[in-house]
C-alpha positions as CSV (number, residue, x, y, z in Angstrom):
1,X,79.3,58.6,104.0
2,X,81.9,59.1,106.2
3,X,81.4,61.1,109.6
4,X,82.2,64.3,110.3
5,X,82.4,66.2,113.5
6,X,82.8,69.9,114.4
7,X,81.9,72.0,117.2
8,X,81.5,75.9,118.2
9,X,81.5,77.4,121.7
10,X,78.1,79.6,122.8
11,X,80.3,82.9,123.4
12,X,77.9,85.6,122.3
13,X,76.4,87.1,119.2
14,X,77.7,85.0,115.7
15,X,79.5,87.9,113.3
16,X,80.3,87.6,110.6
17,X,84.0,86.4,111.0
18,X,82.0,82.9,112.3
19,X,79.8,82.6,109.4
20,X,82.2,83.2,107.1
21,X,85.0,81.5,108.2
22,X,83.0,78.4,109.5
23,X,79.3,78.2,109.5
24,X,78.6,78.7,105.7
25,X,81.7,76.2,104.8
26,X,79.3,73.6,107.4
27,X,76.4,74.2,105.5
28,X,78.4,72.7,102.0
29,X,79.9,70.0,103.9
30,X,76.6,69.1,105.7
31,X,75.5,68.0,101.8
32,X,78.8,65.3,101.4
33,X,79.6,63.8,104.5
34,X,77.1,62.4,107.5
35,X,77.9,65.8,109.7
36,X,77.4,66.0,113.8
37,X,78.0,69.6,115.2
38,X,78.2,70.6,118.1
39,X,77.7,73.8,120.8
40,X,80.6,73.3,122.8
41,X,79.6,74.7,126.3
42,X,81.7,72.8,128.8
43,X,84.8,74.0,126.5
44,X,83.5,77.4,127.0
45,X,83.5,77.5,131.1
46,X,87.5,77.3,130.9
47,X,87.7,81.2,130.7
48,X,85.1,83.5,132.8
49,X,82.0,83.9,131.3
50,X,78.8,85.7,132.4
51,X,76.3,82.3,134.5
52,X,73.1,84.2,133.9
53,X,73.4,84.5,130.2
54,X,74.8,80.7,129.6
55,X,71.6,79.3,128.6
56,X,70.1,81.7,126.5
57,X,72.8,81.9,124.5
58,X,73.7,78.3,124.1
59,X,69.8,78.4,122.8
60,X,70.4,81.7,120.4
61,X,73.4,79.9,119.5
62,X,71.4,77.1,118.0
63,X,68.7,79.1,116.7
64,X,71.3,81.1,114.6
65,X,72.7,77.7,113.4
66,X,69.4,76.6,112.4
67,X,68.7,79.9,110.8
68,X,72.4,79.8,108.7
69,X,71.2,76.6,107.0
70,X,72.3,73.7,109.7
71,X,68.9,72.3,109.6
72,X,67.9,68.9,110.7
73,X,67.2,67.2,107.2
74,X,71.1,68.0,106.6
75,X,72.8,66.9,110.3
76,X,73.0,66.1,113.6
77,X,73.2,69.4,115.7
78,X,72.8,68.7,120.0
79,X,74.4,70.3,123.1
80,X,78.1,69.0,124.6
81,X,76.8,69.0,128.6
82,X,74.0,67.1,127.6
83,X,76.1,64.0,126.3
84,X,78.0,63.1,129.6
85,X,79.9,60.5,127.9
86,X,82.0,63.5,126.2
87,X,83.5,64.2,129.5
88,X,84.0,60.2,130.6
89,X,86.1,59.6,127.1
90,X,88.3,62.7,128.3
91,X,89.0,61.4,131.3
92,X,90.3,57.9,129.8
93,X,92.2,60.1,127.6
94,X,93.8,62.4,129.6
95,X,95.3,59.2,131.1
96,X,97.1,58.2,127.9
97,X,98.1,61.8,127.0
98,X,101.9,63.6,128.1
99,X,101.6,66.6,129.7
100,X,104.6,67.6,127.1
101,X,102.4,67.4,124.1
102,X,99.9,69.4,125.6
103,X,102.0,72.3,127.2
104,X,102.8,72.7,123.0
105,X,99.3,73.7,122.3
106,X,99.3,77.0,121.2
107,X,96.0,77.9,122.3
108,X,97.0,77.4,125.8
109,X,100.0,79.3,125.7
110,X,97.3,82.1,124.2
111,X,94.6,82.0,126.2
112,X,97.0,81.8,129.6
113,X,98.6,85.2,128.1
114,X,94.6,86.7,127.3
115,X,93.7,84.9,131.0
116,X,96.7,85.0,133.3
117,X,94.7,85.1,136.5
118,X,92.9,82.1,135.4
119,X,95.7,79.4,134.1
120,X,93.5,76.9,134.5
121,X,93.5,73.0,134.4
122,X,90.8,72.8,132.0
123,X,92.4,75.5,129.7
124,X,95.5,72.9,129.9
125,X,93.7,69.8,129.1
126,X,91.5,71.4,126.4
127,X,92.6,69.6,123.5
128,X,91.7,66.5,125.5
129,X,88.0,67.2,125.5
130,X,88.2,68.2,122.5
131,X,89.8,65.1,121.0
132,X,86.8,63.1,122.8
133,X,84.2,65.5,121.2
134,X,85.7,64.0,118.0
135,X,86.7,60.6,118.6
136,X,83.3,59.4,120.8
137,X,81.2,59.6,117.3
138,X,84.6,58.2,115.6
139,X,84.6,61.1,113.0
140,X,86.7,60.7,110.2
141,X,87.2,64.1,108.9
142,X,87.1,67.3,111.5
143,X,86.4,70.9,109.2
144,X,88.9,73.4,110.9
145,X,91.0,76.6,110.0
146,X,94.7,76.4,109.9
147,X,94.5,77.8,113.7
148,X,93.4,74.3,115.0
149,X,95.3,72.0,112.9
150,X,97.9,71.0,115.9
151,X,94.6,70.2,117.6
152,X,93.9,67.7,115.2
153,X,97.1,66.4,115.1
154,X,97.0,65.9,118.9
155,X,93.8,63.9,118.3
156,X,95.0,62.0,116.1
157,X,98.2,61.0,117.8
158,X,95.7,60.4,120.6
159,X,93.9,57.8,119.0
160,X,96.7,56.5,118.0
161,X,97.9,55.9,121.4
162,X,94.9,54.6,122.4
163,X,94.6,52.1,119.9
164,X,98.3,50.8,120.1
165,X,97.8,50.3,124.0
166,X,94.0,48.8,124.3
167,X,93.6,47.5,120.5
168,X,92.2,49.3,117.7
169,X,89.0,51.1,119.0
170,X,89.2,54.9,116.6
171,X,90.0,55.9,113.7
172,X,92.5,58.4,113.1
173,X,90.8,61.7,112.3
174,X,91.6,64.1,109.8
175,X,91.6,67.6,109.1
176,X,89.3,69.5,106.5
177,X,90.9,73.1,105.9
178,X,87.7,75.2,104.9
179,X,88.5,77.5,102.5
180,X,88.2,81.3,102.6
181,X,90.1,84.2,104.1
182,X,90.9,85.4,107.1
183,X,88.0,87.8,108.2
184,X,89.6,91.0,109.8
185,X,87.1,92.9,111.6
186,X,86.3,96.6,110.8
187,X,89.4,97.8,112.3
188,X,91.4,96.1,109.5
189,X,94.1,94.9,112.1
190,X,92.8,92.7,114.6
191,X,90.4,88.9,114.0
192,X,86.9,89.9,113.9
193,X,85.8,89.8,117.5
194,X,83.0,90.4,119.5
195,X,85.2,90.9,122.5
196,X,87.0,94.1,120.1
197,X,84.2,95.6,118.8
198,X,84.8,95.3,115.6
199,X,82.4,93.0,114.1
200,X,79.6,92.6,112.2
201,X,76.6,90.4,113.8
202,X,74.9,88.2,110.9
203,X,71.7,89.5,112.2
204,X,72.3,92.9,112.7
205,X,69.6,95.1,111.6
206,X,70.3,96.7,108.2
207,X,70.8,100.1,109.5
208,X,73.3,99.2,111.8
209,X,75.2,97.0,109.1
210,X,75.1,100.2,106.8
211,X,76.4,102.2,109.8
212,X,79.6,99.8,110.5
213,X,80.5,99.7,107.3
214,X,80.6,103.2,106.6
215,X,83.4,103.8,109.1
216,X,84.6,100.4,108.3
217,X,88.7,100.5,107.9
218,X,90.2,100.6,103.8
219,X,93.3,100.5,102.2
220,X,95.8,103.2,104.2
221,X,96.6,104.2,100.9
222,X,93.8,106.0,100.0
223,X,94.0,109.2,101.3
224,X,91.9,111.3,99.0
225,X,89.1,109.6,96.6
226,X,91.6,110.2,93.6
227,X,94.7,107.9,94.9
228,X,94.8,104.5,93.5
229,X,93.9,101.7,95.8
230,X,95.5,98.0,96.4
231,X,92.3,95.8,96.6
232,X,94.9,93.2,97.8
233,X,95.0,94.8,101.1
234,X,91.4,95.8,101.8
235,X,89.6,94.0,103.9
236,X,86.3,95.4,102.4
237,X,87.7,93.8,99.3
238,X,87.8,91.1,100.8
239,X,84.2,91.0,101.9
240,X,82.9,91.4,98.8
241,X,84.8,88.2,97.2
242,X,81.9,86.4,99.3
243,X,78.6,88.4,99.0
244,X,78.9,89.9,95.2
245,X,78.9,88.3,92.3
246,X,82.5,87.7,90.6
247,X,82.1,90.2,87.3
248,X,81.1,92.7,89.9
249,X,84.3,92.1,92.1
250,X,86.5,92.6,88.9
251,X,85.3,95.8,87.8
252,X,86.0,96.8,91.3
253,X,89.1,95.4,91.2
254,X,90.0,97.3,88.6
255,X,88.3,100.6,89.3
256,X,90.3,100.4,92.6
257,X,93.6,100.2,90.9
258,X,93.1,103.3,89.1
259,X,91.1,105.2,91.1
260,X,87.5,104.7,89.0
261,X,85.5,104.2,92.5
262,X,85.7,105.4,95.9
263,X,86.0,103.5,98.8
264,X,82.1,105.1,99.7
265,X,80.9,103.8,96.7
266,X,82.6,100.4,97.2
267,X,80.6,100.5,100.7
268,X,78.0,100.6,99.3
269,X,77.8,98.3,97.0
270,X,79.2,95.8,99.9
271,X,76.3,96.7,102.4
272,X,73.3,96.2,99.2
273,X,74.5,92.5,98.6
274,X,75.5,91.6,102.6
275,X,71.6,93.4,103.4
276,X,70.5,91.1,100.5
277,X,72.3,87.7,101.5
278,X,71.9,88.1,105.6
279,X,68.1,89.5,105.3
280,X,66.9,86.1,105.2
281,X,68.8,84.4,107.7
282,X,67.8,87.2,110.3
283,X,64.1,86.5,109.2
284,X,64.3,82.7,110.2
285,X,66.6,84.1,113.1
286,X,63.8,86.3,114.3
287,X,61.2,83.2,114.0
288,X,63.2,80.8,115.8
289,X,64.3,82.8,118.6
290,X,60.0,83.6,119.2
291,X,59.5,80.1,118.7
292,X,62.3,78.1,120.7
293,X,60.2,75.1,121.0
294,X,61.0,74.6,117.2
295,X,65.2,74.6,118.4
296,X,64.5,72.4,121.6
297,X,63.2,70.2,119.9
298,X,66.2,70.0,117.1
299,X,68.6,69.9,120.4
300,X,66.5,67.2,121.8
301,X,66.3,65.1,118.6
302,X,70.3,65.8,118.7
303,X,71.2,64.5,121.8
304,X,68.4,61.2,121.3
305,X,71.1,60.2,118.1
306,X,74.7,61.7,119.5
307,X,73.8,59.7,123.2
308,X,73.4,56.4,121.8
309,X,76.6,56.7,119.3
310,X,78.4,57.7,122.3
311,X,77.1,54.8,124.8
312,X,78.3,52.2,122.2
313,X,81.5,53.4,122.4
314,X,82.0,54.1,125.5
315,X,80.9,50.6,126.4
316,X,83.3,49.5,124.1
317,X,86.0,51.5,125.8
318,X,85.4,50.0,128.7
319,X,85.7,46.7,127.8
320,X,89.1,47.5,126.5
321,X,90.3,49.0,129.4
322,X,89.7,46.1,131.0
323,X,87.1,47.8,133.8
324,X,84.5,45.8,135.8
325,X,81.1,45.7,134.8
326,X,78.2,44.7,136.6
């Protein structure tokens, strides 16, 4: 099988927009390739963060990875900080990367316009680590939204240098585009975000869930219960193409168009099947996160498999540079 690699940062509370737009499509791939993921903490100290809450939620992070269906039988998950050689392999290949390549990033040039007080190195060089998360387990295939495919291509190109300088040590990774929509959040504008409170958290309690989506944004349109409705712009359309069954999302498809349901009723409907589909996972959230042995010992098993892939080739890196060993 061949390897694949992917990696989320512990930022808070996973929503929906997360699940969706990654976490579910890990859970398929997790069943075709030999899958290492990741919680991506040292890429998440380039912006400011709250020190006191760090831990926990890198923990709750894995607990709600565990609980969404990334279970141990199915793939490697561990913790980035704990695998030092991530942050050796970035080192060697910040040395081979231009500066010019990376000041094209577009997430830089974002997150120094959503940070300009803190245009930071690390923000700069980010791609870098993150082409060492990939290229220290020599993954093959990297499952990503259109968002990050100049990231790939960086670390591809990267392992390209690397390889035409010190002989062929990676392989060139690719990008898997995951399939599904863009998730708006319950504004209808903006990405789903925690940080915009607009989101939906997969374990949110089902009143709550109810509650959001009740005063979740529809289609502009729709003024009064009697105007026709687009589907094609609603993002609680949207939704329901993933939690309800597809003879149920053509009759509302339909209805929509000529005014046969209301958006309330189409709320409704939404918040039965997302209660039905998330009830679970917020169950084996709820038993995790009372029992966190169960997830140390996941992480632990993690980092026993990702350390050892990552000495051998980091000792093999170093014999190519050409450093002295003892």
């Amino acid at each position: 099988m061949k390897r694949l690699f992917s990696g989320i940062q512990p930022t808070g509370e996973l929503h929906i927009g997360n699940y969706l737009g990654a976490i579910k499509n890990w859970v398929e791939l997790a069943d075709k390739f030999d899958a290492i993921f990741c919680i991506v903490d040292y890429h998440a100290i380039s912006v400011e963060y709250e020190i006191h809450e760090f831990s926990s939620r890198t923990q709750n992070l894995a607990a709600g990875l565990l609980a969404c269906g990334l279970v141990e039988k199915k793939c490697t998950l561990f913790v980035q900080s704990h695998v030092q050689e991530h942050t050796e392999l970035a080192w060697v290949l910040n040395s081979i990367t231009p500066m010019g390549d990376l000041s094209r990033m577009t997430q830089f040039k974002d997150k120094s316009r959503q940070n300009p007080d803190n245009i930071n190195a690390g923000l700069f060089s980010y791609p870098v680590l993150q082409a060492a998360d990939i290229l220290i387990y020599k993954a093959e295939v990297v499952p990503v939204g259109e968002d990050q495919v100049q990231h790939i291509e960086l670390s591809r190109e990267i392992a390209r240098k690397f390889n035409a300088r010190y002989g062929e040590t990676f392989p060139e990774p690719k990008e898997y585009l995951t399939r599904g929509a863009r998730i708006l959040g319950l504004d209808g504008q903006a990405k789903m975000s925690k940080s915009l409170n607009n989101h939906i958290g997969v374990f949110e309690d089902e009143k709550s869930l109810r509650e959001k989506l009740r005063t979740a944004f529809t289609d502009p349109a729709r003024l009064r219960r009697s105007d026709p409705g687009n589907p094609d712009v609603c993002n609680i359309f949207t939704l329901h193409k993933f939690f309800t069954e597809e003879g149920v999302v053509k009759q509302i498809d339909g209805d929509c168009r000529k005014a046969a349901i209301g958006c309330v009723e189409c709320k409704k409907i939404l918040a039965d099947r997302m209660v039905s589909h998330l009830t679970p996972l917020r169950e084996r959230y709820e038993d995790l996160t009372s029992n966190q042995e169960k997830v140390r010992d996941v992480l632990s098993d993690g980092f026993v498999r990702c350390s050892g892939l990552a000495k051998t080739t980091m000792n093999e890196v170093r014999e190519r540079l050409g450093l002295f060993r003892p």
